[in-house]
MIBAGU-453628 format. One record per residue (C-alpha): residue number from 1; x, y, z. Coordinates in Angstrom, 3 decimals. Layout:
BEGIN
pos: NUM c1: X c2: Y c3: Z
...
//
This chain:
BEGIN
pos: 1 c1: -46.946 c2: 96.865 c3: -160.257
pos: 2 c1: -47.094 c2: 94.685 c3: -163.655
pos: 3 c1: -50.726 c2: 94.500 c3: -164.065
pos: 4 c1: -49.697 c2: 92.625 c3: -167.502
pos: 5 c1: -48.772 c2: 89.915 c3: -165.445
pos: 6 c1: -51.370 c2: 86.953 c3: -164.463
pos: 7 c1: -49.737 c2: 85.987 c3: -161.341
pos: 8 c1: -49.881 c2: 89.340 c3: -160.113
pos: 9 c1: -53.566 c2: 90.535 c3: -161.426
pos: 10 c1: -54.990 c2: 87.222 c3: -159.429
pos: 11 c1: -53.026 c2: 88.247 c3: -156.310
pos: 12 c1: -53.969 c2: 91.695 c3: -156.397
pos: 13 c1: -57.349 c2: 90.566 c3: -157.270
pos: 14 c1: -57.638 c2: 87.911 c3: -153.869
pos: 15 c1: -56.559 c2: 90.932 c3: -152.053
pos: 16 c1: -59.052 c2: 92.923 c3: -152.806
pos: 17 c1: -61.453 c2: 90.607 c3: -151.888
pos: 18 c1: -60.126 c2: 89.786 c3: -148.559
pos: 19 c1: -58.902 c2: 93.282 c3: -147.719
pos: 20 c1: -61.733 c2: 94.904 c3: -149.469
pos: 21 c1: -59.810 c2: 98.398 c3: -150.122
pos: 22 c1: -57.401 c2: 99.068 c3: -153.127
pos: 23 c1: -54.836 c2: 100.880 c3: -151.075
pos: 24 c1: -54.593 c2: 98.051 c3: -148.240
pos: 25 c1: -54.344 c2: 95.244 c3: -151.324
pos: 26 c1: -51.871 c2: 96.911 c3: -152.971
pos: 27 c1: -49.901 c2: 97.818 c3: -149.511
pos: 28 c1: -49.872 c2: 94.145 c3: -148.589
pos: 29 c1: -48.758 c2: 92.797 c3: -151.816
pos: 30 c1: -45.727 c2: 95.388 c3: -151.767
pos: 31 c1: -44.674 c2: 94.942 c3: -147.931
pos: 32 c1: -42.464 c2: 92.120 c3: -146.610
pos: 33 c1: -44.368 c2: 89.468 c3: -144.666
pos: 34 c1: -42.723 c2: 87.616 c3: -141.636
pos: 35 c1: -44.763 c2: 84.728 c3: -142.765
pos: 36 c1: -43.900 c2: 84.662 c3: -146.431
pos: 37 c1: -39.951 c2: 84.710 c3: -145.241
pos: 38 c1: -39.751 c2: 88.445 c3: -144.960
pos: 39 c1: -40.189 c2: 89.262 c3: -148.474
pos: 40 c1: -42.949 c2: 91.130 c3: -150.149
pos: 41 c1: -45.389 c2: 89.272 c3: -151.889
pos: 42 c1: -45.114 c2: 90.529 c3: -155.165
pos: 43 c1: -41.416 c2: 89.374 c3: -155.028
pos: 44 c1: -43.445 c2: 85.627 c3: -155.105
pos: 45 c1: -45.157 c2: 86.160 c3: -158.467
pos: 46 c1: -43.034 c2: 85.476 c3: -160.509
pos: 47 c1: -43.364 c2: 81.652 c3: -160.327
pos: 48 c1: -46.539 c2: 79.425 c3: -159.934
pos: 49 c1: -45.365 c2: 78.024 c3: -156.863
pos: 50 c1: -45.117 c2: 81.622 c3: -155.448
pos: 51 c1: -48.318 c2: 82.359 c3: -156.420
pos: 52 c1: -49.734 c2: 79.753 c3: -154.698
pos: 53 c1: -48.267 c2: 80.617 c3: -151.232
pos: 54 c1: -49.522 c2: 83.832 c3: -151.842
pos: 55 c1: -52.767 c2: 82.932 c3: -152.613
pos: 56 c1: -52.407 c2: 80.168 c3: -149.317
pos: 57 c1: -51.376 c2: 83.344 c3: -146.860
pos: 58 c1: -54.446 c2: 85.542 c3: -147.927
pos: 59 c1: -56.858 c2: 82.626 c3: -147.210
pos: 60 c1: -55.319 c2: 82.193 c3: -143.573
pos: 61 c1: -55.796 c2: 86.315 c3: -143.450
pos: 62 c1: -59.455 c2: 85.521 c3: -144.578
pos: 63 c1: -59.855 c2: 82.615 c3: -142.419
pos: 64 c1: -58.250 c2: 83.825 c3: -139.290
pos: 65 c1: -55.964 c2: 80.896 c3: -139.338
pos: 66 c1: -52.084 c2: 80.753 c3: -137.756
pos: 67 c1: -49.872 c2: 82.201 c3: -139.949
//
């Protein structure tokens, strides 16, 4: 991953939190997600607007909300 890239270093960082273990944070970011239209997440970071979804999936992770 392009830890040089801010997008990516705040969604790897919100994973951490959530997931609280490197290996599971970095194995979501890189694994397509049904609810993110069956791409990986880090495919998303490379626009704002990706980011943001992103970030809006791992709060309804942390939040137990639908998905």
């Amino acid at each position: 991953m392009d830890d040089g890239n801010p997008r990516i270093r705040q969604a790897n960082a919100r994973a951490l939190e959530i997931f609280e273990d490197e290996k599971v944070a970095a194995h979501w970011i890189q694994t397509p997600n049904v609810s993110l239209g069956n791409v990986a997440p880090l495919i998303l970071l490379d626009s704002d607007a990706g980011l943001r979804r992103v970030l809006a999936e791992l709060s309804a992770i942390e939040y137990g909300l639908p998905i």
